[in-house]
C-alpha positions as CSV (number, residue, x, y, z in Angstrom):
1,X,99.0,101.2,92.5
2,X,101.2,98.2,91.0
3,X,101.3,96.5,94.7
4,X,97.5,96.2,95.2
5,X,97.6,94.5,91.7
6,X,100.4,92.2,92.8
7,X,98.0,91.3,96.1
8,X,95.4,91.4,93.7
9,X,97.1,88.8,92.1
10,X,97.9,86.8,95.1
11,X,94.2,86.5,96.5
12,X,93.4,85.1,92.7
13,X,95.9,82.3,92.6
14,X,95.3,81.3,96.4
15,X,91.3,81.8,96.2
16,X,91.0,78.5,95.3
17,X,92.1,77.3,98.9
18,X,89.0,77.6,101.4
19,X,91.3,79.9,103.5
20,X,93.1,81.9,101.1
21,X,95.2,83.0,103.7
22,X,97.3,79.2,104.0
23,X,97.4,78.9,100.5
24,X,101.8,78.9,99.8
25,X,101.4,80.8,97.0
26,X,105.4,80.9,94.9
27,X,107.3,83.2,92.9
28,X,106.6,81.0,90.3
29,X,103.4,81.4,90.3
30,X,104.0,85.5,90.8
31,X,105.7,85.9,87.3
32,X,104.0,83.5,85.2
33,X,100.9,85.9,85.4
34,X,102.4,89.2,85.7
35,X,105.2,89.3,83.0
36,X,107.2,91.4,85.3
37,X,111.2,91.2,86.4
38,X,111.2,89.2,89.8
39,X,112.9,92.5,91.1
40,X,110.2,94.4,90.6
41,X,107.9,91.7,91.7
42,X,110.0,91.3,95.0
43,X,110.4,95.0,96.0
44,X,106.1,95.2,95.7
45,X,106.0,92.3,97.8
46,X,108.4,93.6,100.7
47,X,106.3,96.8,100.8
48,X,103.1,94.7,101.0
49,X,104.7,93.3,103.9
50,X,105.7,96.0,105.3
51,X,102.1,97.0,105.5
52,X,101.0,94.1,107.3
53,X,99.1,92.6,103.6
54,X,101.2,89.5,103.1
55,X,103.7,87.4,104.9
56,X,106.7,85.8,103.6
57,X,108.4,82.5,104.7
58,X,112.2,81.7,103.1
59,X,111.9,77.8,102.6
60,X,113.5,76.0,99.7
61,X,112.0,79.1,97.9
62,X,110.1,82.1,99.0
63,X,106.5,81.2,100.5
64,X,104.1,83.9,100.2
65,X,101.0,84.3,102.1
66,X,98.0,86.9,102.2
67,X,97.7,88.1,105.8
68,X,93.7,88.8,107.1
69,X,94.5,92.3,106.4
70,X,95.5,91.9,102.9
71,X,92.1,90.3,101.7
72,X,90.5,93.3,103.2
73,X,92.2,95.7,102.4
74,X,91.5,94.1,98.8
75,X,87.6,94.2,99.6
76,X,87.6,97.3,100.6
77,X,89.8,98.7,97.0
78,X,86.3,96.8,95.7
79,X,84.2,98.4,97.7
80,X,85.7,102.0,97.0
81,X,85.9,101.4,93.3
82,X,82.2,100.3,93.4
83,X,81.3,103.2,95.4
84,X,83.2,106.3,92.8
C-alpha cells in the first residue's frame, strides 16, 4: 500500500523530533525521498487524512503532520509484518 509507505516516510523524516507528531514535516521534504509526481504524493496524503493518520496545515506551503494514530497504525503494520 503506496500510502502507508508515504506515512512511512513521514514518521522517518520527523523521527528525529522527540514528538514526531510536531515535527512540520514539507512537501519538500516528501519528494526529495520518494521520486514521485507531487500529484501522486498529495492524493496519498489526503487519504491519509482522511483516515485520521496525518494532519495538514496550508501556511506559506503545506505543513504536514503525523497524527497519534498515524505512528500506530505504523507500529502496528510492524508488528503484523513481524508476526506473518
Amino acid at each position: 500500500m503506496e500510502r502507508y509507505q508515504l506515512l512511512q516516510t513521514i514518521y522517518d523524516i520527523s523521527k528525529i523530533d522527540p514528538r514526531p507528531e510536531t515535527y512540520p514535516c514539507r512537501p519538500r521534504e516528501l519528494i526529495l525521498r520518494l521520486m514521485q509526481d507531487w500529484s501522486l504524493i498529495q492524493q496519498q496524503l489526503k487519504i491519509l487524512e482522511e483516515e485520521g493518520l496525518i494532519r495538514t496545515i496550508q501556511q506559506d506551503t503545506l505543513i504536514i503532520y503525523l497524527s497519534p494514530e498515524g505512528i500506530q497504525k505504523l507500529a502496528d503494520l510492524k508488528e503484523t509484518r513481524l508476526n506473518d
